[in-house]
N, C-alpha and C positions, 0 to 999 in steps of 0.2 A: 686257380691257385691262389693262396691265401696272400693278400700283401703281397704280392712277387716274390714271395719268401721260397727259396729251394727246396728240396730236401737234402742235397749236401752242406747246404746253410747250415739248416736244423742241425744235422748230423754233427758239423762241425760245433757247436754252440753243447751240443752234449757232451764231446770229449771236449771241452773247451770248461766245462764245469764240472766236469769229474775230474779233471786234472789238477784247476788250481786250489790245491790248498787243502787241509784236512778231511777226515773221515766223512763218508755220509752220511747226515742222522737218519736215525729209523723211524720209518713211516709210522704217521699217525693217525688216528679216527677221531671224526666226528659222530656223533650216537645220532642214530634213527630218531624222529622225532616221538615223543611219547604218544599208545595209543593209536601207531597207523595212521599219523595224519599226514597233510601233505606233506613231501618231502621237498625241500627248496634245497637249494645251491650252495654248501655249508663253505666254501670257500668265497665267493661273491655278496655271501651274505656278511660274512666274518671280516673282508674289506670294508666294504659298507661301515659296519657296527664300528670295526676300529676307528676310520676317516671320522666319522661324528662324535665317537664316545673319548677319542684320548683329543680331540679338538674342545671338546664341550665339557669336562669333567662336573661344571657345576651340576650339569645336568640328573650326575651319578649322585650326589648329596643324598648322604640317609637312605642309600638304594643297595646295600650291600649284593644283593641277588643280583644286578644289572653289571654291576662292577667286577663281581665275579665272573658273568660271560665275558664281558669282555676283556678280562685278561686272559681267559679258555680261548677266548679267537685271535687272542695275539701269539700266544704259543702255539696254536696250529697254525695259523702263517707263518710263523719261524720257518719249521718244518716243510710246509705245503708250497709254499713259495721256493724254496731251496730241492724239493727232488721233483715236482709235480711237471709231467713234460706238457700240459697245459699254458706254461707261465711262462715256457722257453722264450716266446718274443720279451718279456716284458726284459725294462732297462735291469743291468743286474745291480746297479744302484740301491733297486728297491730289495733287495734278498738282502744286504750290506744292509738298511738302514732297520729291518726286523733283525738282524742277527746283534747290532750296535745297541738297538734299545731295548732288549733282552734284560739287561740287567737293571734299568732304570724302573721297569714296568714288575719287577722282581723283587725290588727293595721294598716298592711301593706297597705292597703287596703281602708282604712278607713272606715269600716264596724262594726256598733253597737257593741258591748259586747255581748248585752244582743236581738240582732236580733233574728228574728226566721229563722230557714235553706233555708225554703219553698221561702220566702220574700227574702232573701239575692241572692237567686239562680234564682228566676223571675226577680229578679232591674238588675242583672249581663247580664243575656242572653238578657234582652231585650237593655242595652247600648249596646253590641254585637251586635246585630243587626241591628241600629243602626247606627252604626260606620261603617258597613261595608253597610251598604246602603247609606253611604256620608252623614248621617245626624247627623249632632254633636248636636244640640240644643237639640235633643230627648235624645240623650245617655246620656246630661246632666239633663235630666228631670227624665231619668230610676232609675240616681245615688241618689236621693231626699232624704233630710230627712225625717222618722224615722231612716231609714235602714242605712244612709249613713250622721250623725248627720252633718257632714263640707260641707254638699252639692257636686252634682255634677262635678264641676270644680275641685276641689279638691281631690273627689275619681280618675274623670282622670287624674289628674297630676301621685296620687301615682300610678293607672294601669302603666303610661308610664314607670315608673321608679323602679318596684320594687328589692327590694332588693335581697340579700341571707336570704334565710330562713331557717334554718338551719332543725328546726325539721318538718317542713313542707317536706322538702326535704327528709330526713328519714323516716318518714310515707309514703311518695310516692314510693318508694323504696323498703320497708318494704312489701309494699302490693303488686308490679310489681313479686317480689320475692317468692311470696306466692302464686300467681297466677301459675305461673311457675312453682311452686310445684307441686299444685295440679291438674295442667294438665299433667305433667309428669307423677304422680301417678297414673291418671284416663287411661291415656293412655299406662299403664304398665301391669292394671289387664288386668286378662284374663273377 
C-alpha cells in the first residue's frame, strides 16, 4: 500500500475537497505532442517547467514562445492540481498557492480575469506554435480578444518581458517539492 495511505484516507480527502468551498472547474487538456511523438507526462512536465521558469524569468527574456508555455502549464495546474485524483496526497497548500497566483501570472500576461483555463491554454500553445514556426501574424491572432482583452501585440510584448512573479514562482516550487515527496515516498515502500 502506497505511503500507508488507506483508502478510507483517500476517500475521506475527496469528500473533504469537494466540500470545501466553490464550484469544481472543469477539466482541462493538454494537446498530444505534434506529429506522434513521444508522449511525456504533461502534468510532471508542467511542474517542472513552472519550478524553473517562474524561478528564472531572466531565462524567459525575448523568448515569447517559452513564456507562453509556461503560463499554458500554469493554468493546467490550476486545474489539474485542484480535480486530478493523482495529486490527492499532495499538501493542499499547493492547489491554494496555483489558485493565489492565478491572477499575478494573468496580469503579467495579459490574460482576462475572468478567462476560462481550457481558452487561456489553447490562445497560449497555439502563439507557441506559431512563434516557433516563424509566424508572428498567427501568434498575434492566437493572442485575440476575449482571452487576451489588449490584443495580441500586446500580450507579446508582456511574454517577451516578463516579470518576477513572486507567488507564481512559490507555487511552482511548492508543487516541484511535493512531487519529490511523493516519489521519494512511493519509492521507499516496500
Amino acid at each position: 500500500m502506497r505511503g500507508g495511505r488507506r483508502p478510507g484516507m483517500i476517500a475521506a480527502a475527496l469528500l473533504a475537497l469537494t466540500a470545501c468551498g466553490g464550484p469544481r472547474p472543469e477539466p482541462v487538456t493538454w494537446p498530444a505532442p505534434a506529429g506522434g511523438g513521444v508522449t511525456t507526462d504533461p502534468a510532471r512536465q508542467a511542474i517542472n517547467g513552472t519550478a524553473f521558469g517562474f524561478a528564472r524569468p531572466d531565462t524567459l527574456a525575448g523568448r515569447p514562445a517559452e513564456a507562453a508555455e509556461l503560463l499554458a502549464q500554469a493554468e493546467f495546474l490550476t486545474v489539474e492540481l485542484a480535480i486530478g485524483p493523482r495529486w490527492i496526497p499532495f499538501a493542499p497548500s499547493v492547489r491554494q498557492a496555483f489558485v493565489a497566483a492565478r491572477p499575478e501570472w494573468r496580469a503579467a500576461g495579459g490574460i482576462a480575469p475572468d478567462a476560462a483555463p481550457q481558452a487561456a491554454i489553447d490562445a497560449l500553445l497555439g502563439a507557441r506554435a506559431a512563434l516557433l514556426a516563424g509566424n508572428r501574424a498567427a501568434a498575434v491572432a492566437a493572442l485575440a480578444p476575449p482571452v487576451f482583452p489588449a490584443g495580441g501585440e500586446d500580450a507579446l510584448a508582456r511574454l517577451s518581458a516578463l516579470p518576477r512573479l513572486p507567488l507564481s514562482a512559490r507555487a511552482g516550487s511548492d508543487a516541484q517539492s511535493e512531487m519529490w515527496r511523493d516519489q521519494v515516498q512511493i519509492e521507499s515502500d516496500p
